[in-house]
Every structure is written in structure tokens, then in C-alpha cells.
C-alpha positions in Angstrom: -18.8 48.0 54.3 -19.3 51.0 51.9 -18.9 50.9 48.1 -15.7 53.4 48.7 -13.6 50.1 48.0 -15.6 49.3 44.7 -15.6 52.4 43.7 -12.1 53.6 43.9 -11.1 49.9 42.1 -13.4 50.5 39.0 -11.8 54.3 38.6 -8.3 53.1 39.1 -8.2 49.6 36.8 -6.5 50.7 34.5 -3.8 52.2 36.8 -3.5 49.1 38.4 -3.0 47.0 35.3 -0.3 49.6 34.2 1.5 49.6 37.4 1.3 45.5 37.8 2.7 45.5 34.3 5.6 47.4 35.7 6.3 45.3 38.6 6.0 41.9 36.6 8.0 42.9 33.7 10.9 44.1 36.6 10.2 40.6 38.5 8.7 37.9 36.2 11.3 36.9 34.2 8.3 35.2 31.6 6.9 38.0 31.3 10.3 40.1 29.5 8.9 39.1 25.9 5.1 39.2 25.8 3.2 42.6 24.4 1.0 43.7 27.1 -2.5 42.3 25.2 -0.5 39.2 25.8 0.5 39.7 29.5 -2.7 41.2 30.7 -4.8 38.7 29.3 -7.8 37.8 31.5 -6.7 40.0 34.3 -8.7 43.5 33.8 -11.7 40.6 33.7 -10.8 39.7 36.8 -10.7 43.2 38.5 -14.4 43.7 37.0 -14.9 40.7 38.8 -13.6 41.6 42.0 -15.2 45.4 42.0 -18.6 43.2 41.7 -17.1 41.0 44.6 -16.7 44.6 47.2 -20.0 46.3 45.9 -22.7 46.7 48.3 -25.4 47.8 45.6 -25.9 44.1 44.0 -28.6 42.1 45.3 -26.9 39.0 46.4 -29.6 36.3 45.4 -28.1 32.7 45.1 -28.6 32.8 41.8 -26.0 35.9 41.4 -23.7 34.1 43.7 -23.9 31.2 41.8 -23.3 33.3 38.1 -20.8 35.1 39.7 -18.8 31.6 41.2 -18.7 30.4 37.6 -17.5 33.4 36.0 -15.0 34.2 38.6 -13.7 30.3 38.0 -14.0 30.8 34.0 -11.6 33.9 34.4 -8.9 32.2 36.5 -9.0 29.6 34.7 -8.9 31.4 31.8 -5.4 33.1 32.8 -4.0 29.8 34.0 -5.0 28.2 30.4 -3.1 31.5 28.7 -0.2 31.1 30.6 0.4 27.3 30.2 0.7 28.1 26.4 3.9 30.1 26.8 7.3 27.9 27.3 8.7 30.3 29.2 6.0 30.5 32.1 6.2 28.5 35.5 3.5 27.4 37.9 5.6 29.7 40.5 6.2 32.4 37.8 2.2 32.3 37.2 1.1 32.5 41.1 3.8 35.3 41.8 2.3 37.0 39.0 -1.3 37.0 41.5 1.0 38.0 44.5 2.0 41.3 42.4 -1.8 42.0 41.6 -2.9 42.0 45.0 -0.1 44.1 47.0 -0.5 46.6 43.9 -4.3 46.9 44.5 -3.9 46.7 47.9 -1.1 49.5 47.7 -3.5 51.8 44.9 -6.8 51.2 47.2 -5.3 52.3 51.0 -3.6 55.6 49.2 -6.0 57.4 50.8 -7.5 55.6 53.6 -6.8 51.9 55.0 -9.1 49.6 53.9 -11.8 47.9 55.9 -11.1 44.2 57.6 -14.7 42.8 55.3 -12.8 44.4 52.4 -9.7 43.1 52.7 -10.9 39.4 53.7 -12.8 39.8 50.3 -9.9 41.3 48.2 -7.5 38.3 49.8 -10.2 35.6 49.9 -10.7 36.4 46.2 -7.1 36.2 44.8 -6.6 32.9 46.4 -9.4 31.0 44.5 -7.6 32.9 41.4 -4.7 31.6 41.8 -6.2 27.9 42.9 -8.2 28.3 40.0 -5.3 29.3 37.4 -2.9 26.8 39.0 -5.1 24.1 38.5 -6.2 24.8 34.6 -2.2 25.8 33.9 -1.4 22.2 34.6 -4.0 20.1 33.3 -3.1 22.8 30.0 0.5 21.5 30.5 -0.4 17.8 30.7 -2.8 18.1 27.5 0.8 19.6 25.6 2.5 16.9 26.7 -0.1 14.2 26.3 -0.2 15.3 22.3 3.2 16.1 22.0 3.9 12.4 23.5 1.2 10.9 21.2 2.3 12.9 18.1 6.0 11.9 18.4 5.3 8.1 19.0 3.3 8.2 16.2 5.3 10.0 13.8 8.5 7.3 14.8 6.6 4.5 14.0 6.9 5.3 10.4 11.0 5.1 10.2 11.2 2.5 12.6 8.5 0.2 10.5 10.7 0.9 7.3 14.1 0.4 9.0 12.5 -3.2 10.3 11.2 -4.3 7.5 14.5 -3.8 5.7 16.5 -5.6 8.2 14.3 -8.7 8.0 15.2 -8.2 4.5 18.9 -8.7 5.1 18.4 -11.4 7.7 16.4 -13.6 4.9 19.4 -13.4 2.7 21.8 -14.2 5.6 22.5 -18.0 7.0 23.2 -18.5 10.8 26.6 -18.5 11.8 27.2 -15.3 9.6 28.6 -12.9 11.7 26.5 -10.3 9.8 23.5 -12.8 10.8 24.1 -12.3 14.0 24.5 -8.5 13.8 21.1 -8.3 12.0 19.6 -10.2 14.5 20.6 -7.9 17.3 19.4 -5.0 15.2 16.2 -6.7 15.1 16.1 -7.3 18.6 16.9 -3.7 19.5 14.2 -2.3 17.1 11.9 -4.3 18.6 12.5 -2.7 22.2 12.6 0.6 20.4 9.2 -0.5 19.3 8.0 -1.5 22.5 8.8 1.4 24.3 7.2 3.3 21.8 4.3 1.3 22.6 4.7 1.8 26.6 4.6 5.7 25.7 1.0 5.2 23.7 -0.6 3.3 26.6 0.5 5.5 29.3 -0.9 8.1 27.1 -4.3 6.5 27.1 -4.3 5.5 30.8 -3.4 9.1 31.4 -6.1 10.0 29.6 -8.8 8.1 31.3 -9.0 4.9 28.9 -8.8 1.8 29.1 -6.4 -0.8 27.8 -7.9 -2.5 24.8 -7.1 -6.1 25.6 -8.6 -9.3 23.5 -8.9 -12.3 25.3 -8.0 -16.0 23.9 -7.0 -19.5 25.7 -3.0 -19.2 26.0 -0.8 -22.0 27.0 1.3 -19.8 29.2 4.2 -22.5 29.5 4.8 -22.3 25.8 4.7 -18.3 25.8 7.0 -18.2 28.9 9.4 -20.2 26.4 9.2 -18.6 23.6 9.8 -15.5 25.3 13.1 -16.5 27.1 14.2 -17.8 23.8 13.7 -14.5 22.0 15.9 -12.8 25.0 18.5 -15.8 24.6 18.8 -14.8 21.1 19.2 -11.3 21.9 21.7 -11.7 24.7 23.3 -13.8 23.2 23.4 -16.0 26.4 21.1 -19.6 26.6 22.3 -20.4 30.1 21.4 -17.0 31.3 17.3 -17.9 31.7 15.9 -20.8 33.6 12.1 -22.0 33.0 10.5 -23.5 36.1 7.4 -25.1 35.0 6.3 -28.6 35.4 3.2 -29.2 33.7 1.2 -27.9 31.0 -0.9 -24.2 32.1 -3.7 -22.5 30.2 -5.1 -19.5 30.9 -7.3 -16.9 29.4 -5.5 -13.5 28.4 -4.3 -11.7 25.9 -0.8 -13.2 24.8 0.4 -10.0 23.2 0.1 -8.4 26.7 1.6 -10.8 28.6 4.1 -11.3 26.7 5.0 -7.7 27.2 4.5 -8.6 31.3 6.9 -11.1 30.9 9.7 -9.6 28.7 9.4 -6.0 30.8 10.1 -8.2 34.1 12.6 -10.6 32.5 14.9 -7.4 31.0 14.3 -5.9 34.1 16.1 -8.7 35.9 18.9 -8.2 33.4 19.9 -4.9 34.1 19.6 -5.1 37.9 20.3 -8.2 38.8 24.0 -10.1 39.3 25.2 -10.4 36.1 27.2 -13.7 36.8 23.6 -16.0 37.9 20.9 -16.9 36.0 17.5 -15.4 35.9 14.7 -18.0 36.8 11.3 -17.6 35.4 9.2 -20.0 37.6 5.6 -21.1 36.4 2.7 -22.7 38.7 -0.8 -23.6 38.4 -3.0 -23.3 41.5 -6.5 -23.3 42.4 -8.0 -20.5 41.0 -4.6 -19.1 39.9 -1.7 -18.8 38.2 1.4 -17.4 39.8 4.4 -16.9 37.6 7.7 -15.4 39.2 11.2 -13.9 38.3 13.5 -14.4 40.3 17.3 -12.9 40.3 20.3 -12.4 42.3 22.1 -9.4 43.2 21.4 -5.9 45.6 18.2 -5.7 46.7 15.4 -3.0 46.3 15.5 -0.7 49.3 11.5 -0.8 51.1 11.2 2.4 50.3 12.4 2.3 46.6 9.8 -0.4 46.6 6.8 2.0 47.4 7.2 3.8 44.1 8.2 0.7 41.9 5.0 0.7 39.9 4.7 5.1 39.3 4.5 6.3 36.3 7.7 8.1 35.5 9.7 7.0 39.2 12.7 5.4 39.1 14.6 4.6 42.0 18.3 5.9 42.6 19.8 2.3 41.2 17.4 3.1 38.0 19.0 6.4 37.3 21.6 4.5 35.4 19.7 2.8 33.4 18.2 3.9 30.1 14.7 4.1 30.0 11.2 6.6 31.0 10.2 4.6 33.7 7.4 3.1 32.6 7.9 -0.4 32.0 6.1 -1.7 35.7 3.7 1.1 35.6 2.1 -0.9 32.3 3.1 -4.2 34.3 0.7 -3.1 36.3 -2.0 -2.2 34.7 -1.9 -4.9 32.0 -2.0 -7.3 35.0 -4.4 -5.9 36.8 -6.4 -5.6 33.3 -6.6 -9.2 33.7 -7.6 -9.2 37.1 -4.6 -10.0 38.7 -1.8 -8.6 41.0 1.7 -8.1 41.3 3.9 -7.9 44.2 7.7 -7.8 44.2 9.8 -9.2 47.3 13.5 -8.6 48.2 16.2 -8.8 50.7 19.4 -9.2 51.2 20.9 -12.9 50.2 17.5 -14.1 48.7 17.4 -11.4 45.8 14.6 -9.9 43.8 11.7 -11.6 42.7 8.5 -10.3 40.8 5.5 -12.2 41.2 2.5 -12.0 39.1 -0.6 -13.7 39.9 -3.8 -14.3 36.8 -7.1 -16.4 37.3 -7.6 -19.5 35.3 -10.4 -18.2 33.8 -11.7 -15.0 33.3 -14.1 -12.9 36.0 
């Protein structure tokens, strides 16, 4: 291999840069409104880079292979990073972008004479880890937006929501029960406080997202007394007392954190509601064993398809039944993880004729 390649690359950069311009201004769509500071970036970088790559006149120790590894991955990652912070760009809009660059190069080097097979592994072998490298920093770039756009918008509607609640609870005081504006305040309450739950869902997938933990405070709970309270909350709000039916035939204590599992129970129990047959009752059944605790709800109505069931517990899937629903699809994620927070499991099991039922499993005591 001669240094013909490098040679003709470092003479011709700016050429090539020009020309690519060209060709992505005509084909990226993204690209119609940038300046080209904006659109070239990190790219002439890159061509330095890849002269280095086809020279024969650098002493290849492996400490220069390894300086050269990290700067060749800072530069693609670099452009990827660039890229992610424009609306208008694409993952596929951003990799065509690196197919342009290489048939240009390709196209300005073998003008003269075609290029060697050891050249044009290199010239190939290089743009790939480009573009694996800019792919990969353009979406974690994306999911840091959206992780503080997420956080920054739940946090910002707590405010309104707080203020709207507390002046409901306002009007409720005033009211007495069998007001019909009672009972209209009451719902409002109720639906605030899903709107404040979901709000909740969205900071916790946020953190888990992020790599952190739950925070979770652990206390003795008589689970049959939260199990009630909570079906009597959702009675309220559904205005419907025959609609829940509590299993539970002795006393059960557990250690957990009741704020979580309350939000176990009420995300399975309005699950129910939506999907299950509106015309039978929803049974929430409680039982002590050994080591454990098993609580499950239980409805009537289609079943979940197996291989709906394989996605149940994503973040952000929903299966086609779901699609009507409202909702982000992350109630059973946080399920989930608040379950297995506690060191416990959940399965869900359905079929036709014996329904859908959600079964949650907790120690007695904690690991």
C-alpha cells in the first residue's frame, strides 16, 4: 500500500466536503436548513482521521493505535451527538448522510487510478465504525432529550394539578353526601388523582431509565386492610360497590412499602376495569402462605393472546386490545419493578372461559 491514497485524500478534503455538501443538501431532506458550519460539523475531522488511517509513514505502535481508536470514536460520536440535537434529523437520515461520504471519496480518490483492495477495506472498514459509532451517541442524545423533556414536563404539571386539588377538596368540605355536586367533586378528585399517578409512573420510569433505583421505605402493613381501602376508593370512583369482590380470610401482614403497593394494586385493579367484561365483578383474592403472600385479580372477559402476553410488562408496549385505551403504557412496567423491588414476582394467566388474572407474589418478611 503506497501513501498515493493518503495523499490524494489530504489534497482533495476540501473538495470532498464541498461535493458531499452537494449531494446531501439534493438527498437529505435534514439537511435543506442547516449553514454548512452546521452540516459539516465533525466530518473534515473525520477525513483527517481517515488520511492517518491509509498513511504508510506513521509508526503504528499500540499506543498510536490505541490514541487513534479513541479519537476516531470521539469524532463519530461527536457527529452523532450534533445530529441528535436537530428535530429534523433521523437515525436513517444521519447513516445515509455516511453512505454519501464514502461513494464521494471513493468517486474523488479512483479519478485517476482505482484504488487498492488494503485501501479500500480500510476506507470501508472505517466508515462503518463511523457510522456504528454516530448511531449509537445519536440515540442515547435522543433518549437524554426525552428523559429531561419527560422530567421537566411532569414536574412543571405538578404545580396546576396540586392547586386545582387542593381547591376541589375545598369544595368537597363544603359539600354533604348525596349532593349531586358532591358527587361530581368527588369524581374530579378521583380523576386528579390518576392524573397524578400517571404523572408519577412517568417520574419513575424516568429514574429506572436512568439507571436508579426505586426509593422504597419499608414498614409492617396489614395488606387485608390496604386491599380494602383500596377497592373502596375505586367503588367510590366508579361509582359501583358490587363491582369489586375481596377474597381474604384472615388477617395478613407484610413488610413493604404501602404507598407502592397500593399503586400495585390500583394499576392491576383499573386494569381489570377497562379490559375485563364489564357486566362481572372483579375479584381481588388475598392469601397467606409459607414464606409468601400471593394476592390475585381476577376478571372475566377476552383473554390476552400468549404472544400479547410476552410484552405485557415493556415499557411503552401495549397490545392491540390496549390501543384503545388511554394511557403510555406504563402502568405493569412499574408493576413490575415495584414488585420485584420488594422481592417478589408477577405472572399473569389467561384463557379462554377462565379469564385474566394477575398474580403477585411478596415474602412475609423482608430478604
Amino acid at each position: 500500500m503506497s501513501n498515493a491514497a493518503c495523499d490524494c485524500l489530504q489534497q482533495n478534503a476540501e473538495r470532498i466536503m464541498q461535493m458531499w455538501e452537494k449531494r446531501a443538501r439534493d438527498e437529505v431532506s435534514a439537511s435543506m436548513h442547516q449553514d454548512s458550519l452546521v452540516l459539516q460539523d465533525s466530518l473534515p475531522q473525520y477525513l483527517n482521521q481517515l488520511a492517518d488511517a491509509l498513511s504508510t509513514r506513521i509508526d503504528r505502535t499500540p499506543t498510536r493505535i490505541a490514541i487513534d481508536k479513541i479519537k476516531s470514536e470521539r469524532i463519530g460520536k461527536q457527529h452523532g451527538h450534533e445530529r441528535a440535537g436537530y428535530a429534523d434529523y433521523s437515525m436513517s437520515q444521519l447513516i445515509f448522510e455516511y453512505h454519501i461520504l464514502r461513494q464521494v471519496i471513493f468517486q474523488v480518490l479512483e479519478e485517476e487510478a482505482p484504488l487498492g483492495v488494503q485501501e479500500r477495506d480500510i476506507i470501508i472498514g472505517s466508515i462503518e465504525q463511523a457510522v456504528n459509532d454516530a448511531a449509537t451517541q445519536f440515540s442515547q442524545t435522543l433518549r437524554d432529550i426525552q428523559e429531561l423533556f419527560m422530567v421537566t414536563l411532569t414536574h412543571d404539571l405538578r404545580g396546576p394539578i396540586n392547586v386545582v386539588k387542593m381547591g376541589t377538596q375545598l369544595i368537597l368540605r363544603r359539600l354533604e353526601r348525596g349532593d349531586t355536586h358532591f358527587d361530581v367533586a368527588a369524581r374530579m378528585i378521583s380523576a386528579i388523582n390518576r392524573l397524578d399517578s400517571m404523572i408519577q409512573n412517568l417520574l419513575d420510569v424516568s429514574r429506572l431509565r436512568a439507571g436508579e433505583s426505586l426509593k422504597i421505605e419499608f414498614e409492617e402493613c396489614h395488606l387485608d386492610k390496604l386491599v380494602q381501602e383500596v377497592v373502596e376508593d375505586l367503588s367510590f370512583s366508579y361509582g359501583d360497590e358490587d363491582r369489586f369482590v375481596v377474597v381474604c380470610d384472615s388477617e395478613v401482614r407484610s413488610y413493604c412499602s404501602r404507598k407502592e403497593i397500593t399503586r400495585v394494586i390500583e394499576n392491576l385493579v383499573i386494569n381489570a376495569v377497562k379490559y375485563g367484561d364489564p357486566n362481572t365483578p372483579i375479584t381481588l383474592t388475598l392469601q397467606p402462605m409459607e414464606t409468601q403472600i400471593s394476592l390475585t385479580i381476577h376478571n372475566e372477559g377476552n383473554p390476552i393472546a400468549p404472544d400479547a402476553q410476552s410484552i405485557l410488562f415493556q415499557q411503552f408496549r401495549r397490545t392491540t386490545s390496549a390501543e384503545e385505551q388511554t394511557g403510555w403504557g406504563l402502568g405493569l412496567f412499574l408493576v413490575k419493578s415495584i414488585t420485584e423491588a420488594h422481592q417478589g414476582t408477577i405472572e399473569v394467566e389467561s384463557a379462554e372461559g377462565t379469564g385474566t388474572s394477575f398474580i403477585v407474589k411478596l415474602p412475609k418478611f423482608p430478604c
